[in-house]
N, C-alpha and C positions, 0 to 999 in steps of 0.2 A: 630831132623829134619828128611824130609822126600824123602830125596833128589831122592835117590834111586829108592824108590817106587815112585813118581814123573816122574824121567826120564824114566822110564820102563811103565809106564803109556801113556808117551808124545809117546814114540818109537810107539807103539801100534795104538795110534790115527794117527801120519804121515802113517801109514802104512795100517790102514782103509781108509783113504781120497785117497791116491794113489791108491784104487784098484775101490771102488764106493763110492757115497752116502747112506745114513743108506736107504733110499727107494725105491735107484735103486736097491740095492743089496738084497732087500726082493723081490721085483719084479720078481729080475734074481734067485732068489730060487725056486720061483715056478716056474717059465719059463722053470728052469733047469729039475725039474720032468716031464713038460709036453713034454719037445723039444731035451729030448737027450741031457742036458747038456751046452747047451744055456745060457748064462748069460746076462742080459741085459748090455748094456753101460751106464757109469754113464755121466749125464748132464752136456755140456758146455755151457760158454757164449760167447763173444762177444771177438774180441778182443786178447790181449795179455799181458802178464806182462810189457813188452816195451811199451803198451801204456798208463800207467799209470802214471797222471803229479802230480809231489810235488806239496805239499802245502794244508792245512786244509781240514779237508772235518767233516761233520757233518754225524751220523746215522739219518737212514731213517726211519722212525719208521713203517710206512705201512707195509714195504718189508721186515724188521730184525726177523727174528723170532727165540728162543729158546726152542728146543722139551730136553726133559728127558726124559729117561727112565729106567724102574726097572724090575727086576725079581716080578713078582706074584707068590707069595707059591713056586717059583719051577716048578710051571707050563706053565708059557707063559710071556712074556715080556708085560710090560703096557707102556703105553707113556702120554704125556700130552705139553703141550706148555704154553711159554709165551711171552705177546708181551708188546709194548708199550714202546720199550729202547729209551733211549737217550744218547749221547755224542759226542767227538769230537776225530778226529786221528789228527796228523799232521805226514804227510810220506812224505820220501825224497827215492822216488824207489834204489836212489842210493847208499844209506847208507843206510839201514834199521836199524840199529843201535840207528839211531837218533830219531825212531819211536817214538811216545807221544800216549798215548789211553787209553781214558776211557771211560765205558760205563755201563751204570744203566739201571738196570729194575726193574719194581714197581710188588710186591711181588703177588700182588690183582691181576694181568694177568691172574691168571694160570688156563687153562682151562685143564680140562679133559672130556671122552664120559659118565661119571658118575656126574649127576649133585651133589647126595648126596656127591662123593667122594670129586669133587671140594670143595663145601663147608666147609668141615671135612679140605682140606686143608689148608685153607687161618687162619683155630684154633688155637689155644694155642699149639693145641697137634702136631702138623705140622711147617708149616711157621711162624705163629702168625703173620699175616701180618698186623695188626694194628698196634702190638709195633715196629714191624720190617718192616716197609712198602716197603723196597726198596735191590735189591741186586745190588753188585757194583764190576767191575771185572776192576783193574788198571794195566796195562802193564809195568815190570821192563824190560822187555829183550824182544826183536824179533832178531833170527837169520835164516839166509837163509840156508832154506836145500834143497839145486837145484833151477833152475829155476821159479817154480812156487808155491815152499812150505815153510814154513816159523815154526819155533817153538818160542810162544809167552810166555814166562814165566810172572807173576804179582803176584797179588795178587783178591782174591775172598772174599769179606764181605756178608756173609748170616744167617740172623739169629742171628745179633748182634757179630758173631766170623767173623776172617780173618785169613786167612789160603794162603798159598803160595800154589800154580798151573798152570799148564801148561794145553797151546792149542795148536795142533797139526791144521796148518791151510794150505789152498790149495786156489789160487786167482781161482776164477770165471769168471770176468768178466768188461769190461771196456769198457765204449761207452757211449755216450751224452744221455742222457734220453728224449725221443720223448716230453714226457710230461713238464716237466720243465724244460727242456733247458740247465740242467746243468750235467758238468761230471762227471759221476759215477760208481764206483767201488765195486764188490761184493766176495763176500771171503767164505770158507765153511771152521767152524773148528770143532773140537770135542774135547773133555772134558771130564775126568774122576773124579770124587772125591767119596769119602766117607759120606753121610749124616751124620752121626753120631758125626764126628768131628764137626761139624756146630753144633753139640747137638739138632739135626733132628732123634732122636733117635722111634719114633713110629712105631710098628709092626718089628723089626729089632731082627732078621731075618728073620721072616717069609717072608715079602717083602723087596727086599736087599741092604744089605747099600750100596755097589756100584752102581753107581745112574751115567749113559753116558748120557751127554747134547750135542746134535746138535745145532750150531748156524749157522741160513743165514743169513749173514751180509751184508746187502746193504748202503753204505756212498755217499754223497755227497759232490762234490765241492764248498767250499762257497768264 
């Protein structure tokens, strides 16, 4: 088991989400070169954790989005995204305990700014998203770490393997959606694993098996 390296992992991501988001805080890096030090602020929403009502809510698949990212060679970090989730929470603000979540995304999303690379992705030697079309992240545990932060332990099916992991998550945002009328809540978590345990073994090490997922999690009230 990998408990350990798990929670040392999870510590890691509450303590990235507490300070910025992955793109405010590349922002606030070069900000910080040109401006004396300068960081930018990371992005809020609407809202408060007090205004979040129990009861079902479905992912929003427009608004959910999943970035990754990797080391290249040792020389610069690559990223890529995937969209298209689906599933359902059931949350009870008051108990988080009682928390229910699950959520899928179809393996065939993943885009990258390399159209050859994408491709190579979705292969045998990668995701094989045809025998594997779908990745699947089911929640055993959410606990509250303060006010606004929360540590989601589940489990993660990719690539045919499930592996136990943790998301280090941070509420966003809560307010009636102008557009469809319904109540909606958004969440920022981050993700650490190892591709290689999923048997995502391609180019490793050369580009690296620690593989950080951003997810912006938009749900609705149904």
């Amino acid at each position: 088991m990998r408990k350990a390296p798990l929670l040392g992992a999870a510590a890691l991501a509450l303590a990235a989400l507490a300070a910025t988001p992955l793109l405010a805080q590349q922002d606030g890096d070069h900000a910080g070169h040109r401006g004396g030090g300068m960081m930018a602020e990371p992005l809020h929403g609407a809202g408060t954790p007090a205004d979040v009502k129990a009861g079902t809510y479905a992912v929003e698949p427009g608004h959910t989005q999943v970035a990754f990212s990797v080391s290249h060679m040792g020389i610069s970090p690559f990223a890529g995204t995937f969209s298209g989730a689906s599933g359902s929470m059931q949350l009870d603000p008051a108990d988080l305990s009682k928390t229910k979540l699950t959520v899928t995304i179809p393996t065939a999303s993943v885009q990258t700014t390399s159209a050859k690379l994408t491709e190579e992705l979705n292969s045998a030697d990668w995701l094989d998203s045809g025998k594997f079309p779908t990745a699947t992240f089911v929640a055993t545990s959410v606990k509250p770490m303060g006010e606004s932060m929360a540590m989601i332990e589940g489990s993660l099916t990719l690539h045919g393997v499930t592996k136990p992991v943790m998301i280090g998550a941070r509420f966003f945002g809560a307010a009636q959606n102008p557009m469809s009328k319904k109540d909606s809540i958004g969440f920022l978590g981050r993700m650490v694993i190892h591709r290689s345990e999923f048997g995502v073994t391609k180019y490793v090490p050369l580009v690296s098996d620690e593989t950080v997922l951003v997810i912006n999690a938009a749900f609705e009230k149904q």
